[in-house]
N, C-alpha and C positions, 0 to 999 in steps of 0.2 A: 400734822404738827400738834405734839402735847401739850402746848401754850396757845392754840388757837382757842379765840374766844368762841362761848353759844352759850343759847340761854333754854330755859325748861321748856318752852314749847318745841325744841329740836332734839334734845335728847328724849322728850316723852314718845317724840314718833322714833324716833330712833330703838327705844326700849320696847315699844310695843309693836311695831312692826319685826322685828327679829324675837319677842315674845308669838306673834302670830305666827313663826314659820316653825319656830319649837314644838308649838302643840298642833298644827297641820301635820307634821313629822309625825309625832308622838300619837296622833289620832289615825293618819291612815289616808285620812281624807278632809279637804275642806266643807263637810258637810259643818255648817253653822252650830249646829245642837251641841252635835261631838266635839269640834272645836272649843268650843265653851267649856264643855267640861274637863277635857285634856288640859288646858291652859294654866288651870290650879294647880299651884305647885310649880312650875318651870319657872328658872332662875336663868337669867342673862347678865352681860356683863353693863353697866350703866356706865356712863361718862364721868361722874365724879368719885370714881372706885370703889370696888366690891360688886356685887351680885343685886341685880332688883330681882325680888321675886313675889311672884303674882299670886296673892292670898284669895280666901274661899269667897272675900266681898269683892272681889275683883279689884281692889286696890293692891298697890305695890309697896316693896320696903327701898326704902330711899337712906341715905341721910339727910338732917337738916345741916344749913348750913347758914350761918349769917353773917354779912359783909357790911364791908365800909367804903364809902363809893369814894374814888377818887380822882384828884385833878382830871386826869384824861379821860373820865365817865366810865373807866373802869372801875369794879369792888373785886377790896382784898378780903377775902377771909378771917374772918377775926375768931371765929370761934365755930366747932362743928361737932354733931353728936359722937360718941368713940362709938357708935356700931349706927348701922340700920333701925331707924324705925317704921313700922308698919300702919300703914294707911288706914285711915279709920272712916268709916260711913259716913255716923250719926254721933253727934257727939254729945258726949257721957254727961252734958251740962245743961245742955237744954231740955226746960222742959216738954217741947214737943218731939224729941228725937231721943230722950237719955233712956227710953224701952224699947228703942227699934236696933235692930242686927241686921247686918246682909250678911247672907250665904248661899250660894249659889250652887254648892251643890246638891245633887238628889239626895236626899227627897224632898229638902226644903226648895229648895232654888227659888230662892224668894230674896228682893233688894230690900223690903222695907218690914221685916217681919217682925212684931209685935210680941218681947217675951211676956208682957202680963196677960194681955187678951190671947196668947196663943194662934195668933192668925197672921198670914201674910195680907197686907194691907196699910199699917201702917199705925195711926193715932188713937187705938183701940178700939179701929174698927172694926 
């Protein structure tokens, strides 16, 4: 039913379980490592349409969406990005986070890496 209701913790396993069997497919094998790194890059179909696809920080492209809750505890949509935006780490504003990147592929494969200190670690460690 295309009018049944759900909410983001059901589509996130939804997205990322059928993202898990893309890059099993795509790697060969469910060996953990290789999983990991096949997974970047494969694009699946999300529940509120278009493609999520799972970038090098391991977050995914969504769109936003923002609603208006209604008499019956349902929210209408009032307004939604016109494409996909992509999942960000660290964000670009704080100061303990606005010089860290993740990227997980080789040869970095680092979640909290430090562009000024050059190091994976995180707060110029």
């Amino acid at each position: 039913d295309e009018k049944r209701v759900t909410n983001d913790p059901m589509e996130a396993h939804y997205i990322g379980f059928n993202m898990w069997v893309e890059a099993v497919k795509k790697a060969g094998t469910t060996e953990p490592a290789a999983v990991q790194q096949a997974i970047i890059g494969v694009a699946v179909p999300n529940l509120s349409g278009g493609l999520a696809t799972m970038m090098p920080n391991h977050h995914i492209t969504k769109p936003v969406l923002i609603g208006e809750i209604q008499a019956d505890g349902q929210f209408e949509t009032v307004w939604r990005t016109p494409g996909l935006v992509a999942g960000d780490a660290w964000s670009d504003f704080l100061p303990g986070s606005k010089d860290l990147i993740s990227d997980w592929r080789k040869p970095l494969g680092c979640g909290n890496y430090n562009v000024k200190a050059n190091k994976c670690g995180g707060q110029g460690s």
